[in-house]
OpenMM code with the backbone's topology and positions (N, CA, C; nanometers):
from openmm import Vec3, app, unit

residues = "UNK UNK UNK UNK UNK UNK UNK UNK UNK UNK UNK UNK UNK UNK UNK UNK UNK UNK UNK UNK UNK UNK UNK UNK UNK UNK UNK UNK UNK UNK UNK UNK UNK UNK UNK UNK UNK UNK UNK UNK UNK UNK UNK UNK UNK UNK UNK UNK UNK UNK UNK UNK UNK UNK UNK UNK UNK UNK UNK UNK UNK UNK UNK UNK UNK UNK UNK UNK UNK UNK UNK UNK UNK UNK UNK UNK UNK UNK UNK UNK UNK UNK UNK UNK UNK UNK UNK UNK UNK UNK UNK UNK UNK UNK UNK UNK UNK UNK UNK UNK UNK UNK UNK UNK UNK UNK UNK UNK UNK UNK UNK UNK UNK UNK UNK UNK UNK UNK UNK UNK UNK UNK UNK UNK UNK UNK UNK UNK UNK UNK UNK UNK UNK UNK UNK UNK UNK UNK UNK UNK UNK UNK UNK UNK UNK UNK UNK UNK UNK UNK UNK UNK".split()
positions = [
    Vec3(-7.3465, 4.6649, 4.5446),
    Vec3(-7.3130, 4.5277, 4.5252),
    Vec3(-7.1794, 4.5136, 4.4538),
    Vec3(-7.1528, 4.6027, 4.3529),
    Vec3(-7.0353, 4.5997, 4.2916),
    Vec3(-6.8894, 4.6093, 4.4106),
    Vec3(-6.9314, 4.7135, 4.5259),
    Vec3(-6.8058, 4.6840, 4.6061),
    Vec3(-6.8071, 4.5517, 4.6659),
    Vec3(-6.8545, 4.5132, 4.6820),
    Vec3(-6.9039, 4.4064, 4.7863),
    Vec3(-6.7976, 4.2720, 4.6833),
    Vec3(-6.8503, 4.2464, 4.5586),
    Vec3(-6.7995, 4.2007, 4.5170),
    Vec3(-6.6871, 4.2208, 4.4606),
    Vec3(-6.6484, 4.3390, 4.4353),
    Vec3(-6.4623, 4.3610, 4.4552),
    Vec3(-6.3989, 4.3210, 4.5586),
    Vec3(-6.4639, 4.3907, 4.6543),
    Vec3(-6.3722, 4.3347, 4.7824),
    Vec3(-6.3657, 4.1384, 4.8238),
    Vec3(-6.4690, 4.0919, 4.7991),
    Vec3(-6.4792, 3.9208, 4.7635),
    Vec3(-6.3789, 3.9096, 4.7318),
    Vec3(-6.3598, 3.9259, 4.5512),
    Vec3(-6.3060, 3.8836, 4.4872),
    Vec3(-6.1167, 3.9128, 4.5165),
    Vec3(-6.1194, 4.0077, 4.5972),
    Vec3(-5.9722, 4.0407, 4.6519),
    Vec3(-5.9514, 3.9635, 4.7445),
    Vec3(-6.0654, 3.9461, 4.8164),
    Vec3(-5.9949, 3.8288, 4.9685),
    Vec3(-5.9356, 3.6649, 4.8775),
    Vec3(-6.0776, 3.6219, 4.7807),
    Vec3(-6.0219, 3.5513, 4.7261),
    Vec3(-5.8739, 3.5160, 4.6821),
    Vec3(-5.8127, 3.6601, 4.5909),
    Vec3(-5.7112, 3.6417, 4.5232),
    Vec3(-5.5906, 3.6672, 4.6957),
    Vec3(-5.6115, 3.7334, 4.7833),
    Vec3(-5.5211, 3.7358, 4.8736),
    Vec3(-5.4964, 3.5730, 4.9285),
    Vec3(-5.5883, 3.5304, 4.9939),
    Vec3(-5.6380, 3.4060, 5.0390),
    Vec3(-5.5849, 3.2962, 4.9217),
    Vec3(-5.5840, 3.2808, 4.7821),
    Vec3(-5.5160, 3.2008, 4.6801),
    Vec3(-5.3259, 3.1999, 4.7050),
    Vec3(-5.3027, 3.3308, 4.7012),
    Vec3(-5.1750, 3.3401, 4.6752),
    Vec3(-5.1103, 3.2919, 4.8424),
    Vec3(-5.1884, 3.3567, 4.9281),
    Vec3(-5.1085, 3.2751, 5.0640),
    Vec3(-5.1232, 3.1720, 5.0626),
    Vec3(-5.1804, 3.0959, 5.0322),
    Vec3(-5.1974, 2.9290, 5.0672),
    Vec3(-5.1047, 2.8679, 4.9489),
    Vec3(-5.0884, 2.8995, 4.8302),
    Vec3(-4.9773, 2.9303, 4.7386),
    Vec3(-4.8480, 2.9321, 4.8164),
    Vec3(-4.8216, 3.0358, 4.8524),
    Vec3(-4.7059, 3.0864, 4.9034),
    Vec3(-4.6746, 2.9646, 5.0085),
    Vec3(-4.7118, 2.9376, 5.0896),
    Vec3(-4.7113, 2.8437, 5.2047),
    Vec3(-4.6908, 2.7369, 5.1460),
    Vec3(-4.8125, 2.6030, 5.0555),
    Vec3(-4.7517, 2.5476, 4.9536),
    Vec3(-4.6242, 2.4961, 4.8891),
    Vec3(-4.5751, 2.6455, 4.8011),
    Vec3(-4.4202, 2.6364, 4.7821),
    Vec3(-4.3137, 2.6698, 4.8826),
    Vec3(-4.3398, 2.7086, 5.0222),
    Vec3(-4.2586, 2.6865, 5.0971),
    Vec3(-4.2183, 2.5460, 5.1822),
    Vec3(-4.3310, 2.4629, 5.1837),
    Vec3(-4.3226, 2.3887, 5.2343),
    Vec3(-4.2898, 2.2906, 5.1390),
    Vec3(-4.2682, 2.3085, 5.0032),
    Vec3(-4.2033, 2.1845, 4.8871),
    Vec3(-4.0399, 2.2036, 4.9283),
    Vec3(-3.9633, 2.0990, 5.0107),
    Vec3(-3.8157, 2.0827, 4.9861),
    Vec3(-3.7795, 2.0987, 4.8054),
    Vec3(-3.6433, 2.1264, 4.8258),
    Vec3(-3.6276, 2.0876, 4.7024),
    Vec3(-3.5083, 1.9837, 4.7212),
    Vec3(-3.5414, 1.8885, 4.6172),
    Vec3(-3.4838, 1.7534, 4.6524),
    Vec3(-3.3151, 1.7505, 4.5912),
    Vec3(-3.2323, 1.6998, 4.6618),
    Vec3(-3.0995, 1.7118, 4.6208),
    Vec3(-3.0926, 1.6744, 4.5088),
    Vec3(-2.9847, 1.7005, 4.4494),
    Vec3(-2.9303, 1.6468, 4.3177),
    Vec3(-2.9300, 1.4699, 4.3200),
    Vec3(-2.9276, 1.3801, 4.2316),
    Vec3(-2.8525, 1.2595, 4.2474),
    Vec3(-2.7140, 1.2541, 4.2106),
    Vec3(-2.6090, 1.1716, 4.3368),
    Vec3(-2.5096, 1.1595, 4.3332),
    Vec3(-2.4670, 1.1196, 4.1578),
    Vec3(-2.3658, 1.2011, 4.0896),
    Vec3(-2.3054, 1.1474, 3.9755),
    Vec3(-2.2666, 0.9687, 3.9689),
    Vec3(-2.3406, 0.9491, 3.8498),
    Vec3(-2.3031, 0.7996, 3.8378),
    Vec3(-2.1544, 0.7842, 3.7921),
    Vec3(-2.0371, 0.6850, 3.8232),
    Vec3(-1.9087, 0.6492, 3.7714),
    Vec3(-1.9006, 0.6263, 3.6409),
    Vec3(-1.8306, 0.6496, 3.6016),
    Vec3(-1.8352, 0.5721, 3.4556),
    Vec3(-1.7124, 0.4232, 3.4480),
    Vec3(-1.8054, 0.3452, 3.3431),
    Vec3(-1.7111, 0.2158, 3.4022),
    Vec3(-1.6799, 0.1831, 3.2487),
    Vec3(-1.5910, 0.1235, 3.2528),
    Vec3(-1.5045, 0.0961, 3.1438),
    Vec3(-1.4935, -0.0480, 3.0784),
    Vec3(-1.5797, -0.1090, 3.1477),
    Vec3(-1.6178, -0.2446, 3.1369),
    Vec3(-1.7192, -0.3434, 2.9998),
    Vec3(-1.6152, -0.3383, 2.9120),
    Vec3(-1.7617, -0.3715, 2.8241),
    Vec3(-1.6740, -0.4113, 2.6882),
    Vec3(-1.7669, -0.4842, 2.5719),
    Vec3(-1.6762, -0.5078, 2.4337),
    Vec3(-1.6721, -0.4074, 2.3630),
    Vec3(-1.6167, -0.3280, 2.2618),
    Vec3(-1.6494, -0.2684, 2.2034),
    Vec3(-1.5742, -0.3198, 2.0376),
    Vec3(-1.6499, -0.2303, 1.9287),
    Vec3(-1.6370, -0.3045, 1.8007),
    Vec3(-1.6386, -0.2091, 1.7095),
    Vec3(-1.5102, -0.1854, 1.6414),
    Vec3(-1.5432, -0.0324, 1.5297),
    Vec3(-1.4750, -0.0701, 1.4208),
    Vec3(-1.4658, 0.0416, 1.3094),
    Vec3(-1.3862, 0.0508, 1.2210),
    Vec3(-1.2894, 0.1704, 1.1757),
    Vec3(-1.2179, 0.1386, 1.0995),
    Vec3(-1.1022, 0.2658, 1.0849),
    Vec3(-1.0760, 0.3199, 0.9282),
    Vec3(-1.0673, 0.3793, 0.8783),
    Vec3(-0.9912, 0.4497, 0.7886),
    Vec3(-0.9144, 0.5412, 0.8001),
    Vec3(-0.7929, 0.5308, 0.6641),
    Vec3(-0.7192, 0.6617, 0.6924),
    Vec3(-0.6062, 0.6067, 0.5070),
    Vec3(-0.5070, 0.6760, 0.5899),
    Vec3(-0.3795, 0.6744, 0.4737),
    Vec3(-0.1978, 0.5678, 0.5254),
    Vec3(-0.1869, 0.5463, 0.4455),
    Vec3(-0.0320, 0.4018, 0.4881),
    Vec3(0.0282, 0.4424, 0.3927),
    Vec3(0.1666, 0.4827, 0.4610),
    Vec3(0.2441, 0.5037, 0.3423),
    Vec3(0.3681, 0.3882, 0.3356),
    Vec3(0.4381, 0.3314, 0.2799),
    Vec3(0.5897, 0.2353, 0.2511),
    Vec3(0.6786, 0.2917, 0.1859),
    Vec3(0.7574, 0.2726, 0.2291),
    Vec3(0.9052, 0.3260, 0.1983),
    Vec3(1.0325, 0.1995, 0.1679),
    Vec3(1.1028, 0.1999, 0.0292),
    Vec3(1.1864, 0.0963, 0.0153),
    Vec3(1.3025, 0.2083, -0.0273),
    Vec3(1.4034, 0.1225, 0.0419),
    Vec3(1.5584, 0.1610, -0.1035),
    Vec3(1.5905, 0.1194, -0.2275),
    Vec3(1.6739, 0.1776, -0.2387),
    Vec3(1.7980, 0.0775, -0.3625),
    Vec3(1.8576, -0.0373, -0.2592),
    Vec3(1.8424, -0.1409, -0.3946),
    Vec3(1.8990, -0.2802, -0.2778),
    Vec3(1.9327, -0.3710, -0.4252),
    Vec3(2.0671, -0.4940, -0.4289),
    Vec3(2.0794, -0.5408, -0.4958),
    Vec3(2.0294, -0.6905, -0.5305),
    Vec3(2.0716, -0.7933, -0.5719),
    Vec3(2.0140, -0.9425, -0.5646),
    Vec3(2.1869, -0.9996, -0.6707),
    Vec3(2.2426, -1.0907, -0.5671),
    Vec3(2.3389, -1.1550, -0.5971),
    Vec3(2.3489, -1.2694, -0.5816),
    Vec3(2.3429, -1.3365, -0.7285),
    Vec3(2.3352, -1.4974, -0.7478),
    Vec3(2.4456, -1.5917, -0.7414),
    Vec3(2.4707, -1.6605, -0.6723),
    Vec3(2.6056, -1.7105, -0.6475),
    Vec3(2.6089, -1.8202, -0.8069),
    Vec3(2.5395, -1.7824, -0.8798),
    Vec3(2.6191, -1.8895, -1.0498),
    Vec3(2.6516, -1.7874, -1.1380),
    Vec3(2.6406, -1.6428, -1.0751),
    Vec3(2.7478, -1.5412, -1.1374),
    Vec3(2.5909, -1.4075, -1.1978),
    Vec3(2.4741, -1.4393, -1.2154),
    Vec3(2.3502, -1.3530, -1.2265),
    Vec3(2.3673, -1.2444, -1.1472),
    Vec3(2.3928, -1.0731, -1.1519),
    Vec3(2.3844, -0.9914, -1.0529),
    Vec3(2.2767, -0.9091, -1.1561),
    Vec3(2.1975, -0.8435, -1.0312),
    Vec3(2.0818, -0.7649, -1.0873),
    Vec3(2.1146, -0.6798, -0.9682),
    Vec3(2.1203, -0.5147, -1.0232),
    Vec3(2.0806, -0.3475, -0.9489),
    Vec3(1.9769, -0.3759, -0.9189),
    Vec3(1.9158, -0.3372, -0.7464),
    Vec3(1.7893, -0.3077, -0.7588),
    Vec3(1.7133, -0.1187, -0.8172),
    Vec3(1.6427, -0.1130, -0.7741),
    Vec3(1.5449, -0.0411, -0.8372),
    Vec3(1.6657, 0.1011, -0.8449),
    Vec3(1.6538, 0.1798, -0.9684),
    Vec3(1.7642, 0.2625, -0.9592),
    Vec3(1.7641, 0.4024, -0.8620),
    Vec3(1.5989, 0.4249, -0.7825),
    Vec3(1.6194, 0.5061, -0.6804),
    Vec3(1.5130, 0.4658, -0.5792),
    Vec3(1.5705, 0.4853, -0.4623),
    Vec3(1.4722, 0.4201, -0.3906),
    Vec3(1.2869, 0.4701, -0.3877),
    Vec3(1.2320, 0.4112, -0.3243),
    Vec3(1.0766, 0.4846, -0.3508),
    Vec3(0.9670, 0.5010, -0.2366),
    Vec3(0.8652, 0.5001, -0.2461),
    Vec3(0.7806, 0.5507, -0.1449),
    Vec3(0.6202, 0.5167, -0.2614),
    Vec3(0.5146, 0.4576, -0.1436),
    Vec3(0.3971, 0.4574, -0.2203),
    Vec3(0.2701, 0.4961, -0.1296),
    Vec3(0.1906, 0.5676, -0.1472),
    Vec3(0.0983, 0.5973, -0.0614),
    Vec3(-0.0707, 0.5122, -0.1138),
    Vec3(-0.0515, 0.5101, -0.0231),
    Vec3(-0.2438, 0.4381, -0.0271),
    Vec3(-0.3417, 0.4317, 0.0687),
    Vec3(-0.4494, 0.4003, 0.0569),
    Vec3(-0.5434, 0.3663, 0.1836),
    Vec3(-0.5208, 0.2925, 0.2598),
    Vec3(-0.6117, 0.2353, 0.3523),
    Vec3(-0.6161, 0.1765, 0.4732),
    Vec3(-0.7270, 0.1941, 0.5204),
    Vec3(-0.7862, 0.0530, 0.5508),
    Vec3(-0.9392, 0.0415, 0.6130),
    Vec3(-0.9835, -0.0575, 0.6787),
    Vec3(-1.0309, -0.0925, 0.8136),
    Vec3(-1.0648, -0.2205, 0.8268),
    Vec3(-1.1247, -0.2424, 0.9837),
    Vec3(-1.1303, -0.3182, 1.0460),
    Vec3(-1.1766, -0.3476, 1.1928),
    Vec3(-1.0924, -0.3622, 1.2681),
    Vec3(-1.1867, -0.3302, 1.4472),
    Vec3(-1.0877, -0.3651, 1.5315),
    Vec3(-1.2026, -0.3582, 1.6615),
    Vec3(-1.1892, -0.4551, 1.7841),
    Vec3(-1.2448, -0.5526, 1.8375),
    Vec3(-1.1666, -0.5027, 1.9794),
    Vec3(-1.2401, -0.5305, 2.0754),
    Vec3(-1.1426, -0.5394, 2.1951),
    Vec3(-1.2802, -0.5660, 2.3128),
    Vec3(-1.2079, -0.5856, 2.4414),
    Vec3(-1.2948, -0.6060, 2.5327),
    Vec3(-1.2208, -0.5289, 2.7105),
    Vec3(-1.2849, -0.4360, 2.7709),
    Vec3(-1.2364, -0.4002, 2.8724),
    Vec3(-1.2967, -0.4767, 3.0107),
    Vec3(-1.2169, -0.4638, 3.1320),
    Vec3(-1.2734, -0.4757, 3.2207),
    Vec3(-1.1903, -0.4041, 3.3487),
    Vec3(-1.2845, -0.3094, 3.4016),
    Vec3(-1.2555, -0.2091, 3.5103),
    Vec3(-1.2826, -0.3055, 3.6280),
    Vec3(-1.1403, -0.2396, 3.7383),
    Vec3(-1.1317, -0.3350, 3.8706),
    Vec3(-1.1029, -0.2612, 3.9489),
    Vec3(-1.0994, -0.2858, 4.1046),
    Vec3(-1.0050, -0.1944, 4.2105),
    Vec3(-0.9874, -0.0656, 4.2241),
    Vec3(-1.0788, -0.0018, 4.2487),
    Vec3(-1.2020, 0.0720, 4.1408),
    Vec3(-1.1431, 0.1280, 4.0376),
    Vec3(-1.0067, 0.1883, 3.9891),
    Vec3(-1.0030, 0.2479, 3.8994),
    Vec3(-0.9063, 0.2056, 3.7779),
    Vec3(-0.8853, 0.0807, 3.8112),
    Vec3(-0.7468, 0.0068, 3.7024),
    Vec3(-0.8823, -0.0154, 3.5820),
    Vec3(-0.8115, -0.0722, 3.4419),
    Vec3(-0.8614, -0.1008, 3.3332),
    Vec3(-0.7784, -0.1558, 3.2790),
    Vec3(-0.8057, -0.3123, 3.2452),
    Vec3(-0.7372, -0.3898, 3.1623),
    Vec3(-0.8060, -0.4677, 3.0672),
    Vec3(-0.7218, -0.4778, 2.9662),
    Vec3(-0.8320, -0.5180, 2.8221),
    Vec3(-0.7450, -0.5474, 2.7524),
    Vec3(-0.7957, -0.6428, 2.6285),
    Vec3(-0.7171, -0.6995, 2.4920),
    Vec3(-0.7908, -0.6335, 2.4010),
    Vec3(-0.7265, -0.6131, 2.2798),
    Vec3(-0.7770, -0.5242, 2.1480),
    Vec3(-0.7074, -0.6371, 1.9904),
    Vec3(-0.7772, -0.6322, 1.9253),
    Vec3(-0.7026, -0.6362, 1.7995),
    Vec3(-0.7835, -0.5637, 1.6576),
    Vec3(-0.6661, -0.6061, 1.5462),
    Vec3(-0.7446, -0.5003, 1.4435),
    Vec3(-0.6840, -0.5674, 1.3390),
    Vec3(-0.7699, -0.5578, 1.2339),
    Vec3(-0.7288, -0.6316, 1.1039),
    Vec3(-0.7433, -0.4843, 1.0217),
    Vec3(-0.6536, -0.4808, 0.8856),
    Vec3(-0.7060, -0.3534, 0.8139),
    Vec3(-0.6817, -0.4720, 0.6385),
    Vec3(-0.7131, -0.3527, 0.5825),
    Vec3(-0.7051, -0.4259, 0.4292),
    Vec3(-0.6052, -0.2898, 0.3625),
    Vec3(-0.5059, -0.2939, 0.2699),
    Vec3(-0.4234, -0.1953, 0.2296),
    Vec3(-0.4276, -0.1699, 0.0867),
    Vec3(-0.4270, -0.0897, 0.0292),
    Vec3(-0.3924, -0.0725, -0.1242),
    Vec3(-0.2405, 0.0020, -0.1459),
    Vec3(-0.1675, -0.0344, -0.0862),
    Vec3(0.0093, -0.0187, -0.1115),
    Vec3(0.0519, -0.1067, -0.2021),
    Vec3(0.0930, -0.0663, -0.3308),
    Vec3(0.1666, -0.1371, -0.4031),
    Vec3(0.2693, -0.0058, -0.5016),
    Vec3(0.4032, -0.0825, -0.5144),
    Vec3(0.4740, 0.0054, -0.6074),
    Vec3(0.5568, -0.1111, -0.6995),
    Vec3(0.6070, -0.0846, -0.8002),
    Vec3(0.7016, -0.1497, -0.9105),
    Vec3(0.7884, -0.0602, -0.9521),
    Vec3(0.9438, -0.1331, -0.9249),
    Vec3(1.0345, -0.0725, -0.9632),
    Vec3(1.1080, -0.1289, -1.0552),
    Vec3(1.1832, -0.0872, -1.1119),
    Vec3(1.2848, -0.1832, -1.2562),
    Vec3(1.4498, -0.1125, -1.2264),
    Vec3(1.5080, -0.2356, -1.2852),
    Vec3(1.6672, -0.2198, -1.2719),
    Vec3(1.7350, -0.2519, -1.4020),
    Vec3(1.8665, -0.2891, -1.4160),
    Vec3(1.9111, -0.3273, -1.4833),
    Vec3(1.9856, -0.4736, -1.4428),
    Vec3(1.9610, -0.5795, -1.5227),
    Vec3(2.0367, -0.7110, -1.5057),
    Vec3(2.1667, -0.7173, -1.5733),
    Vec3(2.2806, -0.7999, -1.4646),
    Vec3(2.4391, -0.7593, -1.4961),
    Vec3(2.4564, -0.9008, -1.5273),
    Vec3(2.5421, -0.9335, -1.6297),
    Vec3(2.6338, -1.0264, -1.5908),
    Vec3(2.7333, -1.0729, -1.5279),
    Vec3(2.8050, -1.1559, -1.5421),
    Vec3(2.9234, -1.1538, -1.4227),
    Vec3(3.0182, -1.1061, -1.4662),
    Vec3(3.0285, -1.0403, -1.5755),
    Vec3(3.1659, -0.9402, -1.6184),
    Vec3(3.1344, -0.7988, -1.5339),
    Vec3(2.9602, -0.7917, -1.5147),
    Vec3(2.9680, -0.6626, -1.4639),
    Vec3(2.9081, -0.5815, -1.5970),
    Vec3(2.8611, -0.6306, -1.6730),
    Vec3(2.8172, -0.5438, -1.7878),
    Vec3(2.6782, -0.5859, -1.8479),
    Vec3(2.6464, -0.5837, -1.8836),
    Vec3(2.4660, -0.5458, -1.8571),
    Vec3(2.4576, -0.7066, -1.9604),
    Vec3(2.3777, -0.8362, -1.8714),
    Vec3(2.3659, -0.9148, -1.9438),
    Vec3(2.3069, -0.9469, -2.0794),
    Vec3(2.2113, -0.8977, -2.1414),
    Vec3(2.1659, -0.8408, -2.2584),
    Vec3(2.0832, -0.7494, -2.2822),
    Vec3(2.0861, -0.7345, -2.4384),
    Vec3(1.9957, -0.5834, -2.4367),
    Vec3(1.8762, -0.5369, -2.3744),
    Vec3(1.8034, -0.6480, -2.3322),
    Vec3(1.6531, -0.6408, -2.2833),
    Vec3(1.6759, -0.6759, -2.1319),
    Vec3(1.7926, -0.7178, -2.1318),
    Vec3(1.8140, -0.8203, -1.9456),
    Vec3(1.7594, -0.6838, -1.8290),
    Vec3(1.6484, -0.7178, -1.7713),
    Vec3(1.6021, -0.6600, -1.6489),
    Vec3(1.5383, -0.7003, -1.5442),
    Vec3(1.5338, -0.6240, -1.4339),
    Vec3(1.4958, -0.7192, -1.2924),
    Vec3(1.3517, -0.6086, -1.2618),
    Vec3(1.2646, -0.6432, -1.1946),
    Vec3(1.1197, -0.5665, -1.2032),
    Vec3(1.0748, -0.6317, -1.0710),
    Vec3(1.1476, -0.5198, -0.9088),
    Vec3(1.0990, -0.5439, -0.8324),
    Vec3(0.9319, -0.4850, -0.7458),
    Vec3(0.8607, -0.5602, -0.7343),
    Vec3(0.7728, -0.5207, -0.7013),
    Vec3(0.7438, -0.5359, -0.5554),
    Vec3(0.6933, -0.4297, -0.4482),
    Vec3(0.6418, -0.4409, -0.3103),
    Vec3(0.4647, -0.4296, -0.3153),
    Vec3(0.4244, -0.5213, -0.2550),
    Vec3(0.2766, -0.5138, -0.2367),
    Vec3(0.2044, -0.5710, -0.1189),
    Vec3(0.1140, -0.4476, -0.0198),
    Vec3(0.1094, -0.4663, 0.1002),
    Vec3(-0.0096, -0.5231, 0.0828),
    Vec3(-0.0902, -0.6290, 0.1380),
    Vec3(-0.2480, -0.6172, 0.1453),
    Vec3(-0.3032, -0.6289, 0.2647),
    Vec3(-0.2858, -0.6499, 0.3378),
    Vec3(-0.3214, -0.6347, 0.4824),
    Vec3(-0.2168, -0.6345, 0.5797),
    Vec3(-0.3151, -0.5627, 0.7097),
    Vec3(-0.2049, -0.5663, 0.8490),
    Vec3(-0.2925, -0.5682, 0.9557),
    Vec3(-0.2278, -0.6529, 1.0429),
    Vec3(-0.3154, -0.6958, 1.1437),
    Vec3(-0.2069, -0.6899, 1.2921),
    Vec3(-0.3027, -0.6482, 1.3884),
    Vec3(-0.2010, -0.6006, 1.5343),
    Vec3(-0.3120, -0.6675, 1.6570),
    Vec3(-0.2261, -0.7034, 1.7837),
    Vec3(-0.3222, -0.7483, 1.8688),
    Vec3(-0.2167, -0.6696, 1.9803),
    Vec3(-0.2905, -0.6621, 2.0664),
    Vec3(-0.2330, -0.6147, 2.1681),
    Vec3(-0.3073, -0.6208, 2.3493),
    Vec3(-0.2554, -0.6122, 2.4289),
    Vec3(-0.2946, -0.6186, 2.5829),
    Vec3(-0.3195, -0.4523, 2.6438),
    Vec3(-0.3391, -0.4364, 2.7375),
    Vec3(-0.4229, -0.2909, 2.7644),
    Vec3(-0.3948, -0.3002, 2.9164),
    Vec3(-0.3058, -0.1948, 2.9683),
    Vec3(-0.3417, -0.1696, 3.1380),
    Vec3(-0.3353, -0.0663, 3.1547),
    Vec3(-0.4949, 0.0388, 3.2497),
    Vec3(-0.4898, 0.1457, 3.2403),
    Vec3(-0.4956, 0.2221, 3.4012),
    Vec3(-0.4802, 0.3058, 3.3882),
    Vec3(-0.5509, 0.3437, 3.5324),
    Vec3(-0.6593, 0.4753, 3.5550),
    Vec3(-0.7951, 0.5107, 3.5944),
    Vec3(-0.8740, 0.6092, 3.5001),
    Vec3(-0.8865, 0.7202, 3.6054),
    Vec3(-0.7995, 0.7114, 3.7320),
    Vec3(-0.8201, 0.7873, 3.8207),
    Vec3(-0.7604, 0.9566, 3.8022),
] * unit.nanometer
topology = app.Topology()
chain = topology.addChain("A")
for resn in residues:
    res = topology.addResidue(resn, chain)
    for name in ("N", "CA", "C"):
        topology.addAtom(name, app.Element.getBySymbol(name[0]), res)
């Protein structure tokens, strides 16, 4: 009985795996789906950080009732942050152009103070304390702009 049932149990497992086999031959395998486009069409809304730097010279200030003031006695440079938003909206056409408006507001921490000396109109330093104290101070900057692209 023991062969009897070996040999069963082999037709079985022969008989499983062909109908198996047949089975996965007869499953296609299904194509890929075509890649979707990518479209460029849409608002988008972010923010930015980074670093702004300004740059001034030496520059004077001449008062026509005879007041002359040096500006700052070397020119300067100030570095600071920069942070803020920016907005825009695209729209893709013909299939592959892209045109869009953008803008951006930032907020700045640029500021510098410089000092001079105040002249009189002889040309000689109007009094002992006489000084001019120019100051530059950025606080925001803001840009808008138009967009034409082509993505082909």
């Amino acid at each position: 009985m023991g062969g009897l049932m070996r040999s069963l149990l082999r037709s079985i497992a022969a008989f499983a795996v062909t109908v198996s086999a047949a089975s996965a031959a007869d499953l296609g395998v299904a194509p890929a789906p075509a890649p979707v486009a990518p479209s460029w069409t849409g608002l988008y809304i972010g923010v930015h950080a980074g670093a702004a730097w300004q740059n001034f010279s030496t520059g004077s200030i001449n008062d026509p009732n005879g007041f002359n003031a040096s500006g700052p006695e070397a020119g300067g440079s100030a570095l600071g942050a920069v942070g803020g938003l920016q907005a825009g909206y695209n729209r893709q056409f013909a299939p592959a152009w892209v045109a869009g408006v953008e803008g951006d507001f930032s907020w700045t921490s640029l500021s510098d103070q410089r000092g001079g000396a105040a002249l009189g109109p002889n040309g000689l330093l109007a009094g002992p304390n006489a000084s001019v104290i120019l100051t530059a101070n950025t606080q925001w900057l803001a840009s808008a702009r138009a967009k034409l692209g082509f993505t082909g």
